[in-house]
N, C-alpha and C positions, 0 to 999 in steps of 0.2 A: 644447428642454427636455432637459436631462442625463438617463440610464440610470442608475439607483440599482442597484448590482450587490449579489447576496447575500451578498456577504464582502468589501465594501467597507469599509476601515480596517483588516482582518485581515493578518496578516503569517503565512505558511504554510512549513512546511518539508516536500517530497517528498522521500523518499530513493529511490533509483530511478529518477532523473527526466530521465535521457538518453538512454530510448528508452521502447520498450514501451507498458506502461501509466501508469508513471509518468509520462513526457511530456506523456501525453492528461491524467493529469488535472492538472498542472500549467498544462497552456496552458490547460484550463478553470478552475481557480479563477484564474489573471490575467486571465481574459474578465470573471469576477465581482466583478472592483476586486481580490483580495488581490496583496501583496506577497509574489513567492515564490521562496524560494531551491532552489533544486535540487542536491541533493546525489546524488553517484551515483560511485563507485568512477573512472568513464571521465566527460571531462571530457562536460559537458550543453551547454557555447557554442554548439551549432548551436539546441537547444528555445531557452535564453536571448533568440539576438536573433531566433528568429521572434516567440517574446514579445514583444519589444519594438519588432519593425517593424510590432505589431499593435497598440499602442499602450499594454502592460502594463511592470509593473516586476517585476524579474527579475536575480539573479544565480545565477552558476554558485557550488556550492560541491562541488568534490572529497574525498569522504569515503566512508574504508572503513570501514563499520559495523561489522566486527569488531573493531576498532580504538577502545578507550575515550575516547583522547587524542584522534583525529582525533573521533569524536560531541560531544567538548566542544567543539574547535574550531567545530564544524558549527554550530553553537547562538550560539556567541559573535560568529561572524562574521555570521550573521544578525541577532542583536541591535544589533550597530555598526552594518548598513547601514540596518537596517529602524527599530531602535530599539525594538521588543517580539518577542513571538511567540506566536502563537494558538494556530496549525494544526501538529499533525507527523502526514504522513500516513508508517504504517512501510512503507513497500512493496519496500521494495526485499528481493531474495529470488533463490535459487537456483531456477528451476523448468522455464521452458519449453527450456533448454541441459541440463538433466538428461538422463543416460541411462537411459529403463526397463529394467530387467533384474529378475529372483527375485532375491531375499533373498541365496537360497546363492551369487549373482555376484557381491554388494553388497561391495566393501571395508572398512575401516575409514575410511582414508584420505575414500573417498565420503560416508558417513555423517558425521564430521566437518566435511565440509566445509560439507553441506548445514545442519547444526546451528549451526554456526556464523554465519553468515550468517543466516541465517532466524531462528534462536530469539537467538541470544547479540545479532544485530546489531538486531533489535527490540527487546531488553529493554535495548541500552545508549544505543537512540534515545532510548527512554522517560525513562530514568533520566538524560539529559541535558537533554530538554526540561521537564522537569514541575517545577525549578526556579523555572526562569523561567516557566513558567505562573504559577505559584503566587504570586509577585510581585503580578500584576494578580487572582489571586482568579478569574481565565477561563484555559481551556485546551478544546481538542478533538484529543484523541489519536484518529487512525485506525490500525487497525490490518488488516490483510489477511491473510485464512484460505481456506480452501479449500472447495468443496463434498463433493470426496474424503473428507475425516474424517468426514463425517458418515454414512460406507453403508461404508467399506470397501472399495477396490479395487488389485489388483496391478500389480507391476512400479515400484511408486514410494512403497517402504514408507518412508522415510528424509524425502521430502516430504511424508507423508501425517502422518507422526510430530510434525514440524518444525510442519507447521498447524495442529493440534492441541494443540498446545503453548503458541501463539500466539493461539488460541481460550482458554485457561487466563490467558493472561497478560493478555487484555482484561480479564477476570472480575476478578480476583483486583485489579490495579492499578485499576480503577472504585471496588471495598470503600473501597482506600488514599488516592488521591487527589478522591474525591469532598470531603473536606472544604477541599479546596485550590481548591473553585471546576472541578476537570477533569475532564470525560466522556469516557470511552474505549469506543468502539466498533471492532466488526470488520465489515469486509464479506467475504461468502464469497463469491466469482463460480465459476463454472460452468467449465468449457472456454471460452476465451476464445482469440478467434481474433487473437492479437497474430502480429506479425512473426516472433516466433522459434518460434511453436506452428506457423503454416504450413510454414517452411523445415521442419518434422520431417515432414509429412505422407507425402512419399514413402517414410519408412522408419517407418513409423508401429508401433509394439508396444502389443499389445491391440486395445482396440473402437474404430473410427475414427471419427473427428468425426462422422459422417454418419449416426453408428446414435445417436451419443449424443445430437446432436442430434431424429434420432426418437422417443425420450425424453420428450423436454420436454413440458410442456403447449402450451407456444411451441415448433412446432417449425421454427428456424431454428436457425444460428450464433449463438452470442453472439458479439458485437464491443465492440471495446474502448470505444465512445460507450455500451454501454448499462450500462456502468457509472460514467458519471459523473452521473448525477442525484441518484443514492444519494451518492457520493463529497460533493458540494455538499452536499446534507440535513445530513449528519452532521455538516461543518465548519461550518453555519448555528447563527443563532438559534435557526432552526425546531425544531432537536431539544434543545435545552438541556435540557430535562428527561427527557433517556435517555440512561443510561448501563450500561455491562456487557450490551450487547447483541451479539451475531452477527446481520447480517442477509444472507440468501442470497438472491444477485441472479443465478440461473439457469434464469431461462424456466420457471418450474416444473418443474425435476429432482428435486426433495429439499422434499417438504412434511411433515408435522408439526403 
């Protein structure tokens, strides 16, 4: 008897999705049946054919989300292979290769850049996918925020800004495109113990993982599996009727 997978028939776009987080949750929604492009600045062909020696469907799509022309691309080339598109998860983002420094170290140059990527490349994933959402009357925009903006802490004021921002545009584009059939959601995860947040541990600025995770009500690491159940929910059926939500996926850091 066949696995009925919870995003079977979906066609999903990650942006991010050639390492990190976005990889995790790209190879998990093709465990769930979706069709998923991955798009990501640096090419993703290594995530693609473990996808596909796993027995999912997958293309790489190279796209700098800064870049209006390359996100329309990103979309179009997804539609040719796949033929629709459901899912746009925005994840891709300057964060765990950030340097912590005060304010008064912060360039201009930094703060741009981060803005760029993070806020500018999110709102021009959106505004390329929700098109073609709006075609079939379904869409599930994800979008990715921070636990950071919600308390305040230093040395990563430009990322703290950038999520925050990001948190606004979930809100704000849920208003606009609800009539289009498209739920936008954010997930906020926690300190999350990807590949690029460990390689800083040794030169760590500020509270080190180990206090933050004493924190928690959970008090371990978050890891990057424990955000993909949330990541499935929100691309599902199951949440069709929630949109304009932040949901914070931090072991109990941040309640409310």
């Amino acid at each position: 008897m066949s696995v009925i997978g919870k995003l079977d028939g979906r066609v999903a776009i990650i942006t991010g999705a050639a390492q990190g987080l976005g990889a995790v949750y790209a190879k998990a929604y093709a465990k769930e049946g979706a069709k998923v492009a991955l798009a990501d600045i640096d090419s993703a062909a290594k995530v693609v054919a473990e996808i596909k020696k796993a027995g999912g469907q997958a293309i790489d799509v190279p796209t700098d989300v800064t870049q209006e022309p390359a996100c329309q691309a990103m979309v179009a080339k997804t539609v040719a292979a796949f033929g629709r598109l459901d899912i746009l998860v925005a994840n891709a983002a300057l964060s765990g290769k950030i340097t912590r420094k005060p304010i008064t170290e912060m360039s201009v140059e930094e703060w741009d850049r981060v803005a760029a990527v993070n806020i500018r490349g999110t709102w021009l994933c959106c505004k390329a996918a929700a098109p073609e959402m709006a075609k079939n009357q379904y869409g599930k925009i994800i979008t990715i925020g921070s636990g950071r903006a919600f308390v305040g802490l230093p040395y990563m004021l430009h990322y703290d800004a950038s999520k925050g921002a990001v948190m606004a545009i979930t809100r704000s584009l849920a208003r606009e495109a609800g009539t289009d059939g498209i739920r936008v959601n954010c997930i906020a995860p926690g300190l999350t113990m990807s590949e690029t947040i460990v390689a800083q541990v040794p030169n760590w600025v500020g509270a080190p993982p180990s206090e933050i995770a004493a924190r928690r009500a959970i008090k371990r690491d978050e890891m990057p599996d424990d955000l993909v159940g949330t990541a499935i929910f929100l691309a599902s059926p199951a949440s069709d009727f929630m949109t304009g939500q932040t949901v914070s996926v931090d072991g109990g850091m941040h309640m409310w």
